[in-house]
C-alpha positions in Angstrom: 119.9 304.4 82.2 122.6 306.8 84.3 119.6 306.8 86.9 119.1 303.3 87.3 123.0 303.1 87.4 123.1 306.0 90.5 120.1 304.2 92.2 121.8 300.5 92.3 125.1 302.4 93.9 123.0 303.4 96.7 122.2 300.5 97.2 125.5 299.1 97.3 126.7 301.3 99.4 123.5 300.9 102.0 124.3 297.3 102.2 128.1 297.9 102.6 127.2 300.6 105.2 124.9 297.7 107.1 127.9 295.4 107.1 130.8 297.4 108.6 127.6 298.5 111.5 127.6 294.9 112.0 131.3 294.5 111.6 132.1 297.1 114.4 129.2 296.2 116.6 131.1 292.9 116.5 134.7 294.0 117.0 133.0 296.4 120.2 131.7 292.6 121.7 135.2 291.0 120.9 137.2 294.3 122.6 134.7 294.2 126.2 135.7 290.4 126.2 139.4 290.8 125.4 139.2 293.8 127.9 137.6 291.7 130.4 139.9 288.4 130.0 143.0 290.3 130.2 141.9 291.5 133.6 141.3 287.5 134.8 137.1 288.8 135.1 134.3 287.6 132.9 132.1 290.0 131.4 130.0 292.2 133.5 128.1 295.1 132.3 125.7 296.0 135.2 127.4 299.1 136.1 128.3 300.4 132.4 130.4 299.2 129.8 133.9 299.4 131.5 134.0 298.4 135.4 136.0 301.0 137.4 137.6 298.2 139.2 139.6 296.9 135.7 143.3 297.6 136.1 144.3 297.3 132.6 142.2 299.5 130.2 142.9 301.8 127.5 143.1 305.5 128.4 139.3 306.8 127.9 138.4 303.9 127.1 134.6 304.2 128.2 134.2 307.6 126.4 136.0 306.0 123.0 133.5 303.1 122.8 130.6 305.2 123.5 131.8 307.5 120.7 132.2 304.0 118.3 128.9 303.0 119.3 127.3 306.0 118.6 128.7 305.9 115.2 129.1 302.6 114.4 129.2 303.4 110.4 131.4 305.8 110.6 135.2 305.3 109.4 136.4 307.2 112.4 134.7 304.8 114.8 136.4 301.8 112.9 139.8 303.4 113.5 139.2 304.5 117.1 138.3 300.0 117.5 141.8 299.5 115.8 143.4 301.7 118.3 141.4 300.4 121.3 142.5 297.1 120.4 146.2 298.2 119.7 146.6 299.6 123.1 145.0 296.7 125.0 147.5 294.6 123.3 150.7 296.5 124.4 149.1 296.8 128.0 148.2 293.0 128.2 151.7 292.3 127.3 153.2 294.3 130.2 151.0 292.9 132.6 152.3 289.0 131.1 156.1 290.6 131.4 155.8 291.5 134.9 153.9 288.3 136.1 157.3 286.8 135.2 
């Protein structure tokens, strides 16, 4: 009985594993487009994930992602998303407060 118990909590945790993979490929699309908008630039990723020519970006930016993409079920890669997204946000509102 214990077995059967130990075998269904894999299982659990394979389909919550397959979720937050899903979840943070997800929040990785959302970033590149917030990324992208707040530079006034659609989404172009011909020459890698991050364009050179983007003014506001998180510092390493490029090297973060590919780490959260490498490791998209990891917990670390879900925190290193919250901070990409945290910095962005501070950064996009300096570039609103000096358009004023």
């Amino acid at each position: 009985m214990e077995r059967k118990k130990d075998r269904d909590r894999g299982c659990d945790s394979k389909k919550d594993k397959d979720v937050t993979v899903r979840t943070v490929k997800t929040g990785v699309r959302l970033f590149l487009e917030c990324l992208y908008w707040t530079n006034d630039s659609p989404v172009h990723l011909q020459k890698g994930l991050i364009a050179n020519e983007l003014s506001v970006k998180p510092f390493n930016a490029e090297e973060r992602l590919t780490f959260i993409l490498s490791r998209p079920g990891g917990y670390h890669s879900y925190r290193q998303l919250d901070e990409l997204f945290k910095e962005l946000e501070k950064q996009f509102a300096i570039k609103m407060i000096k358009r004023k």
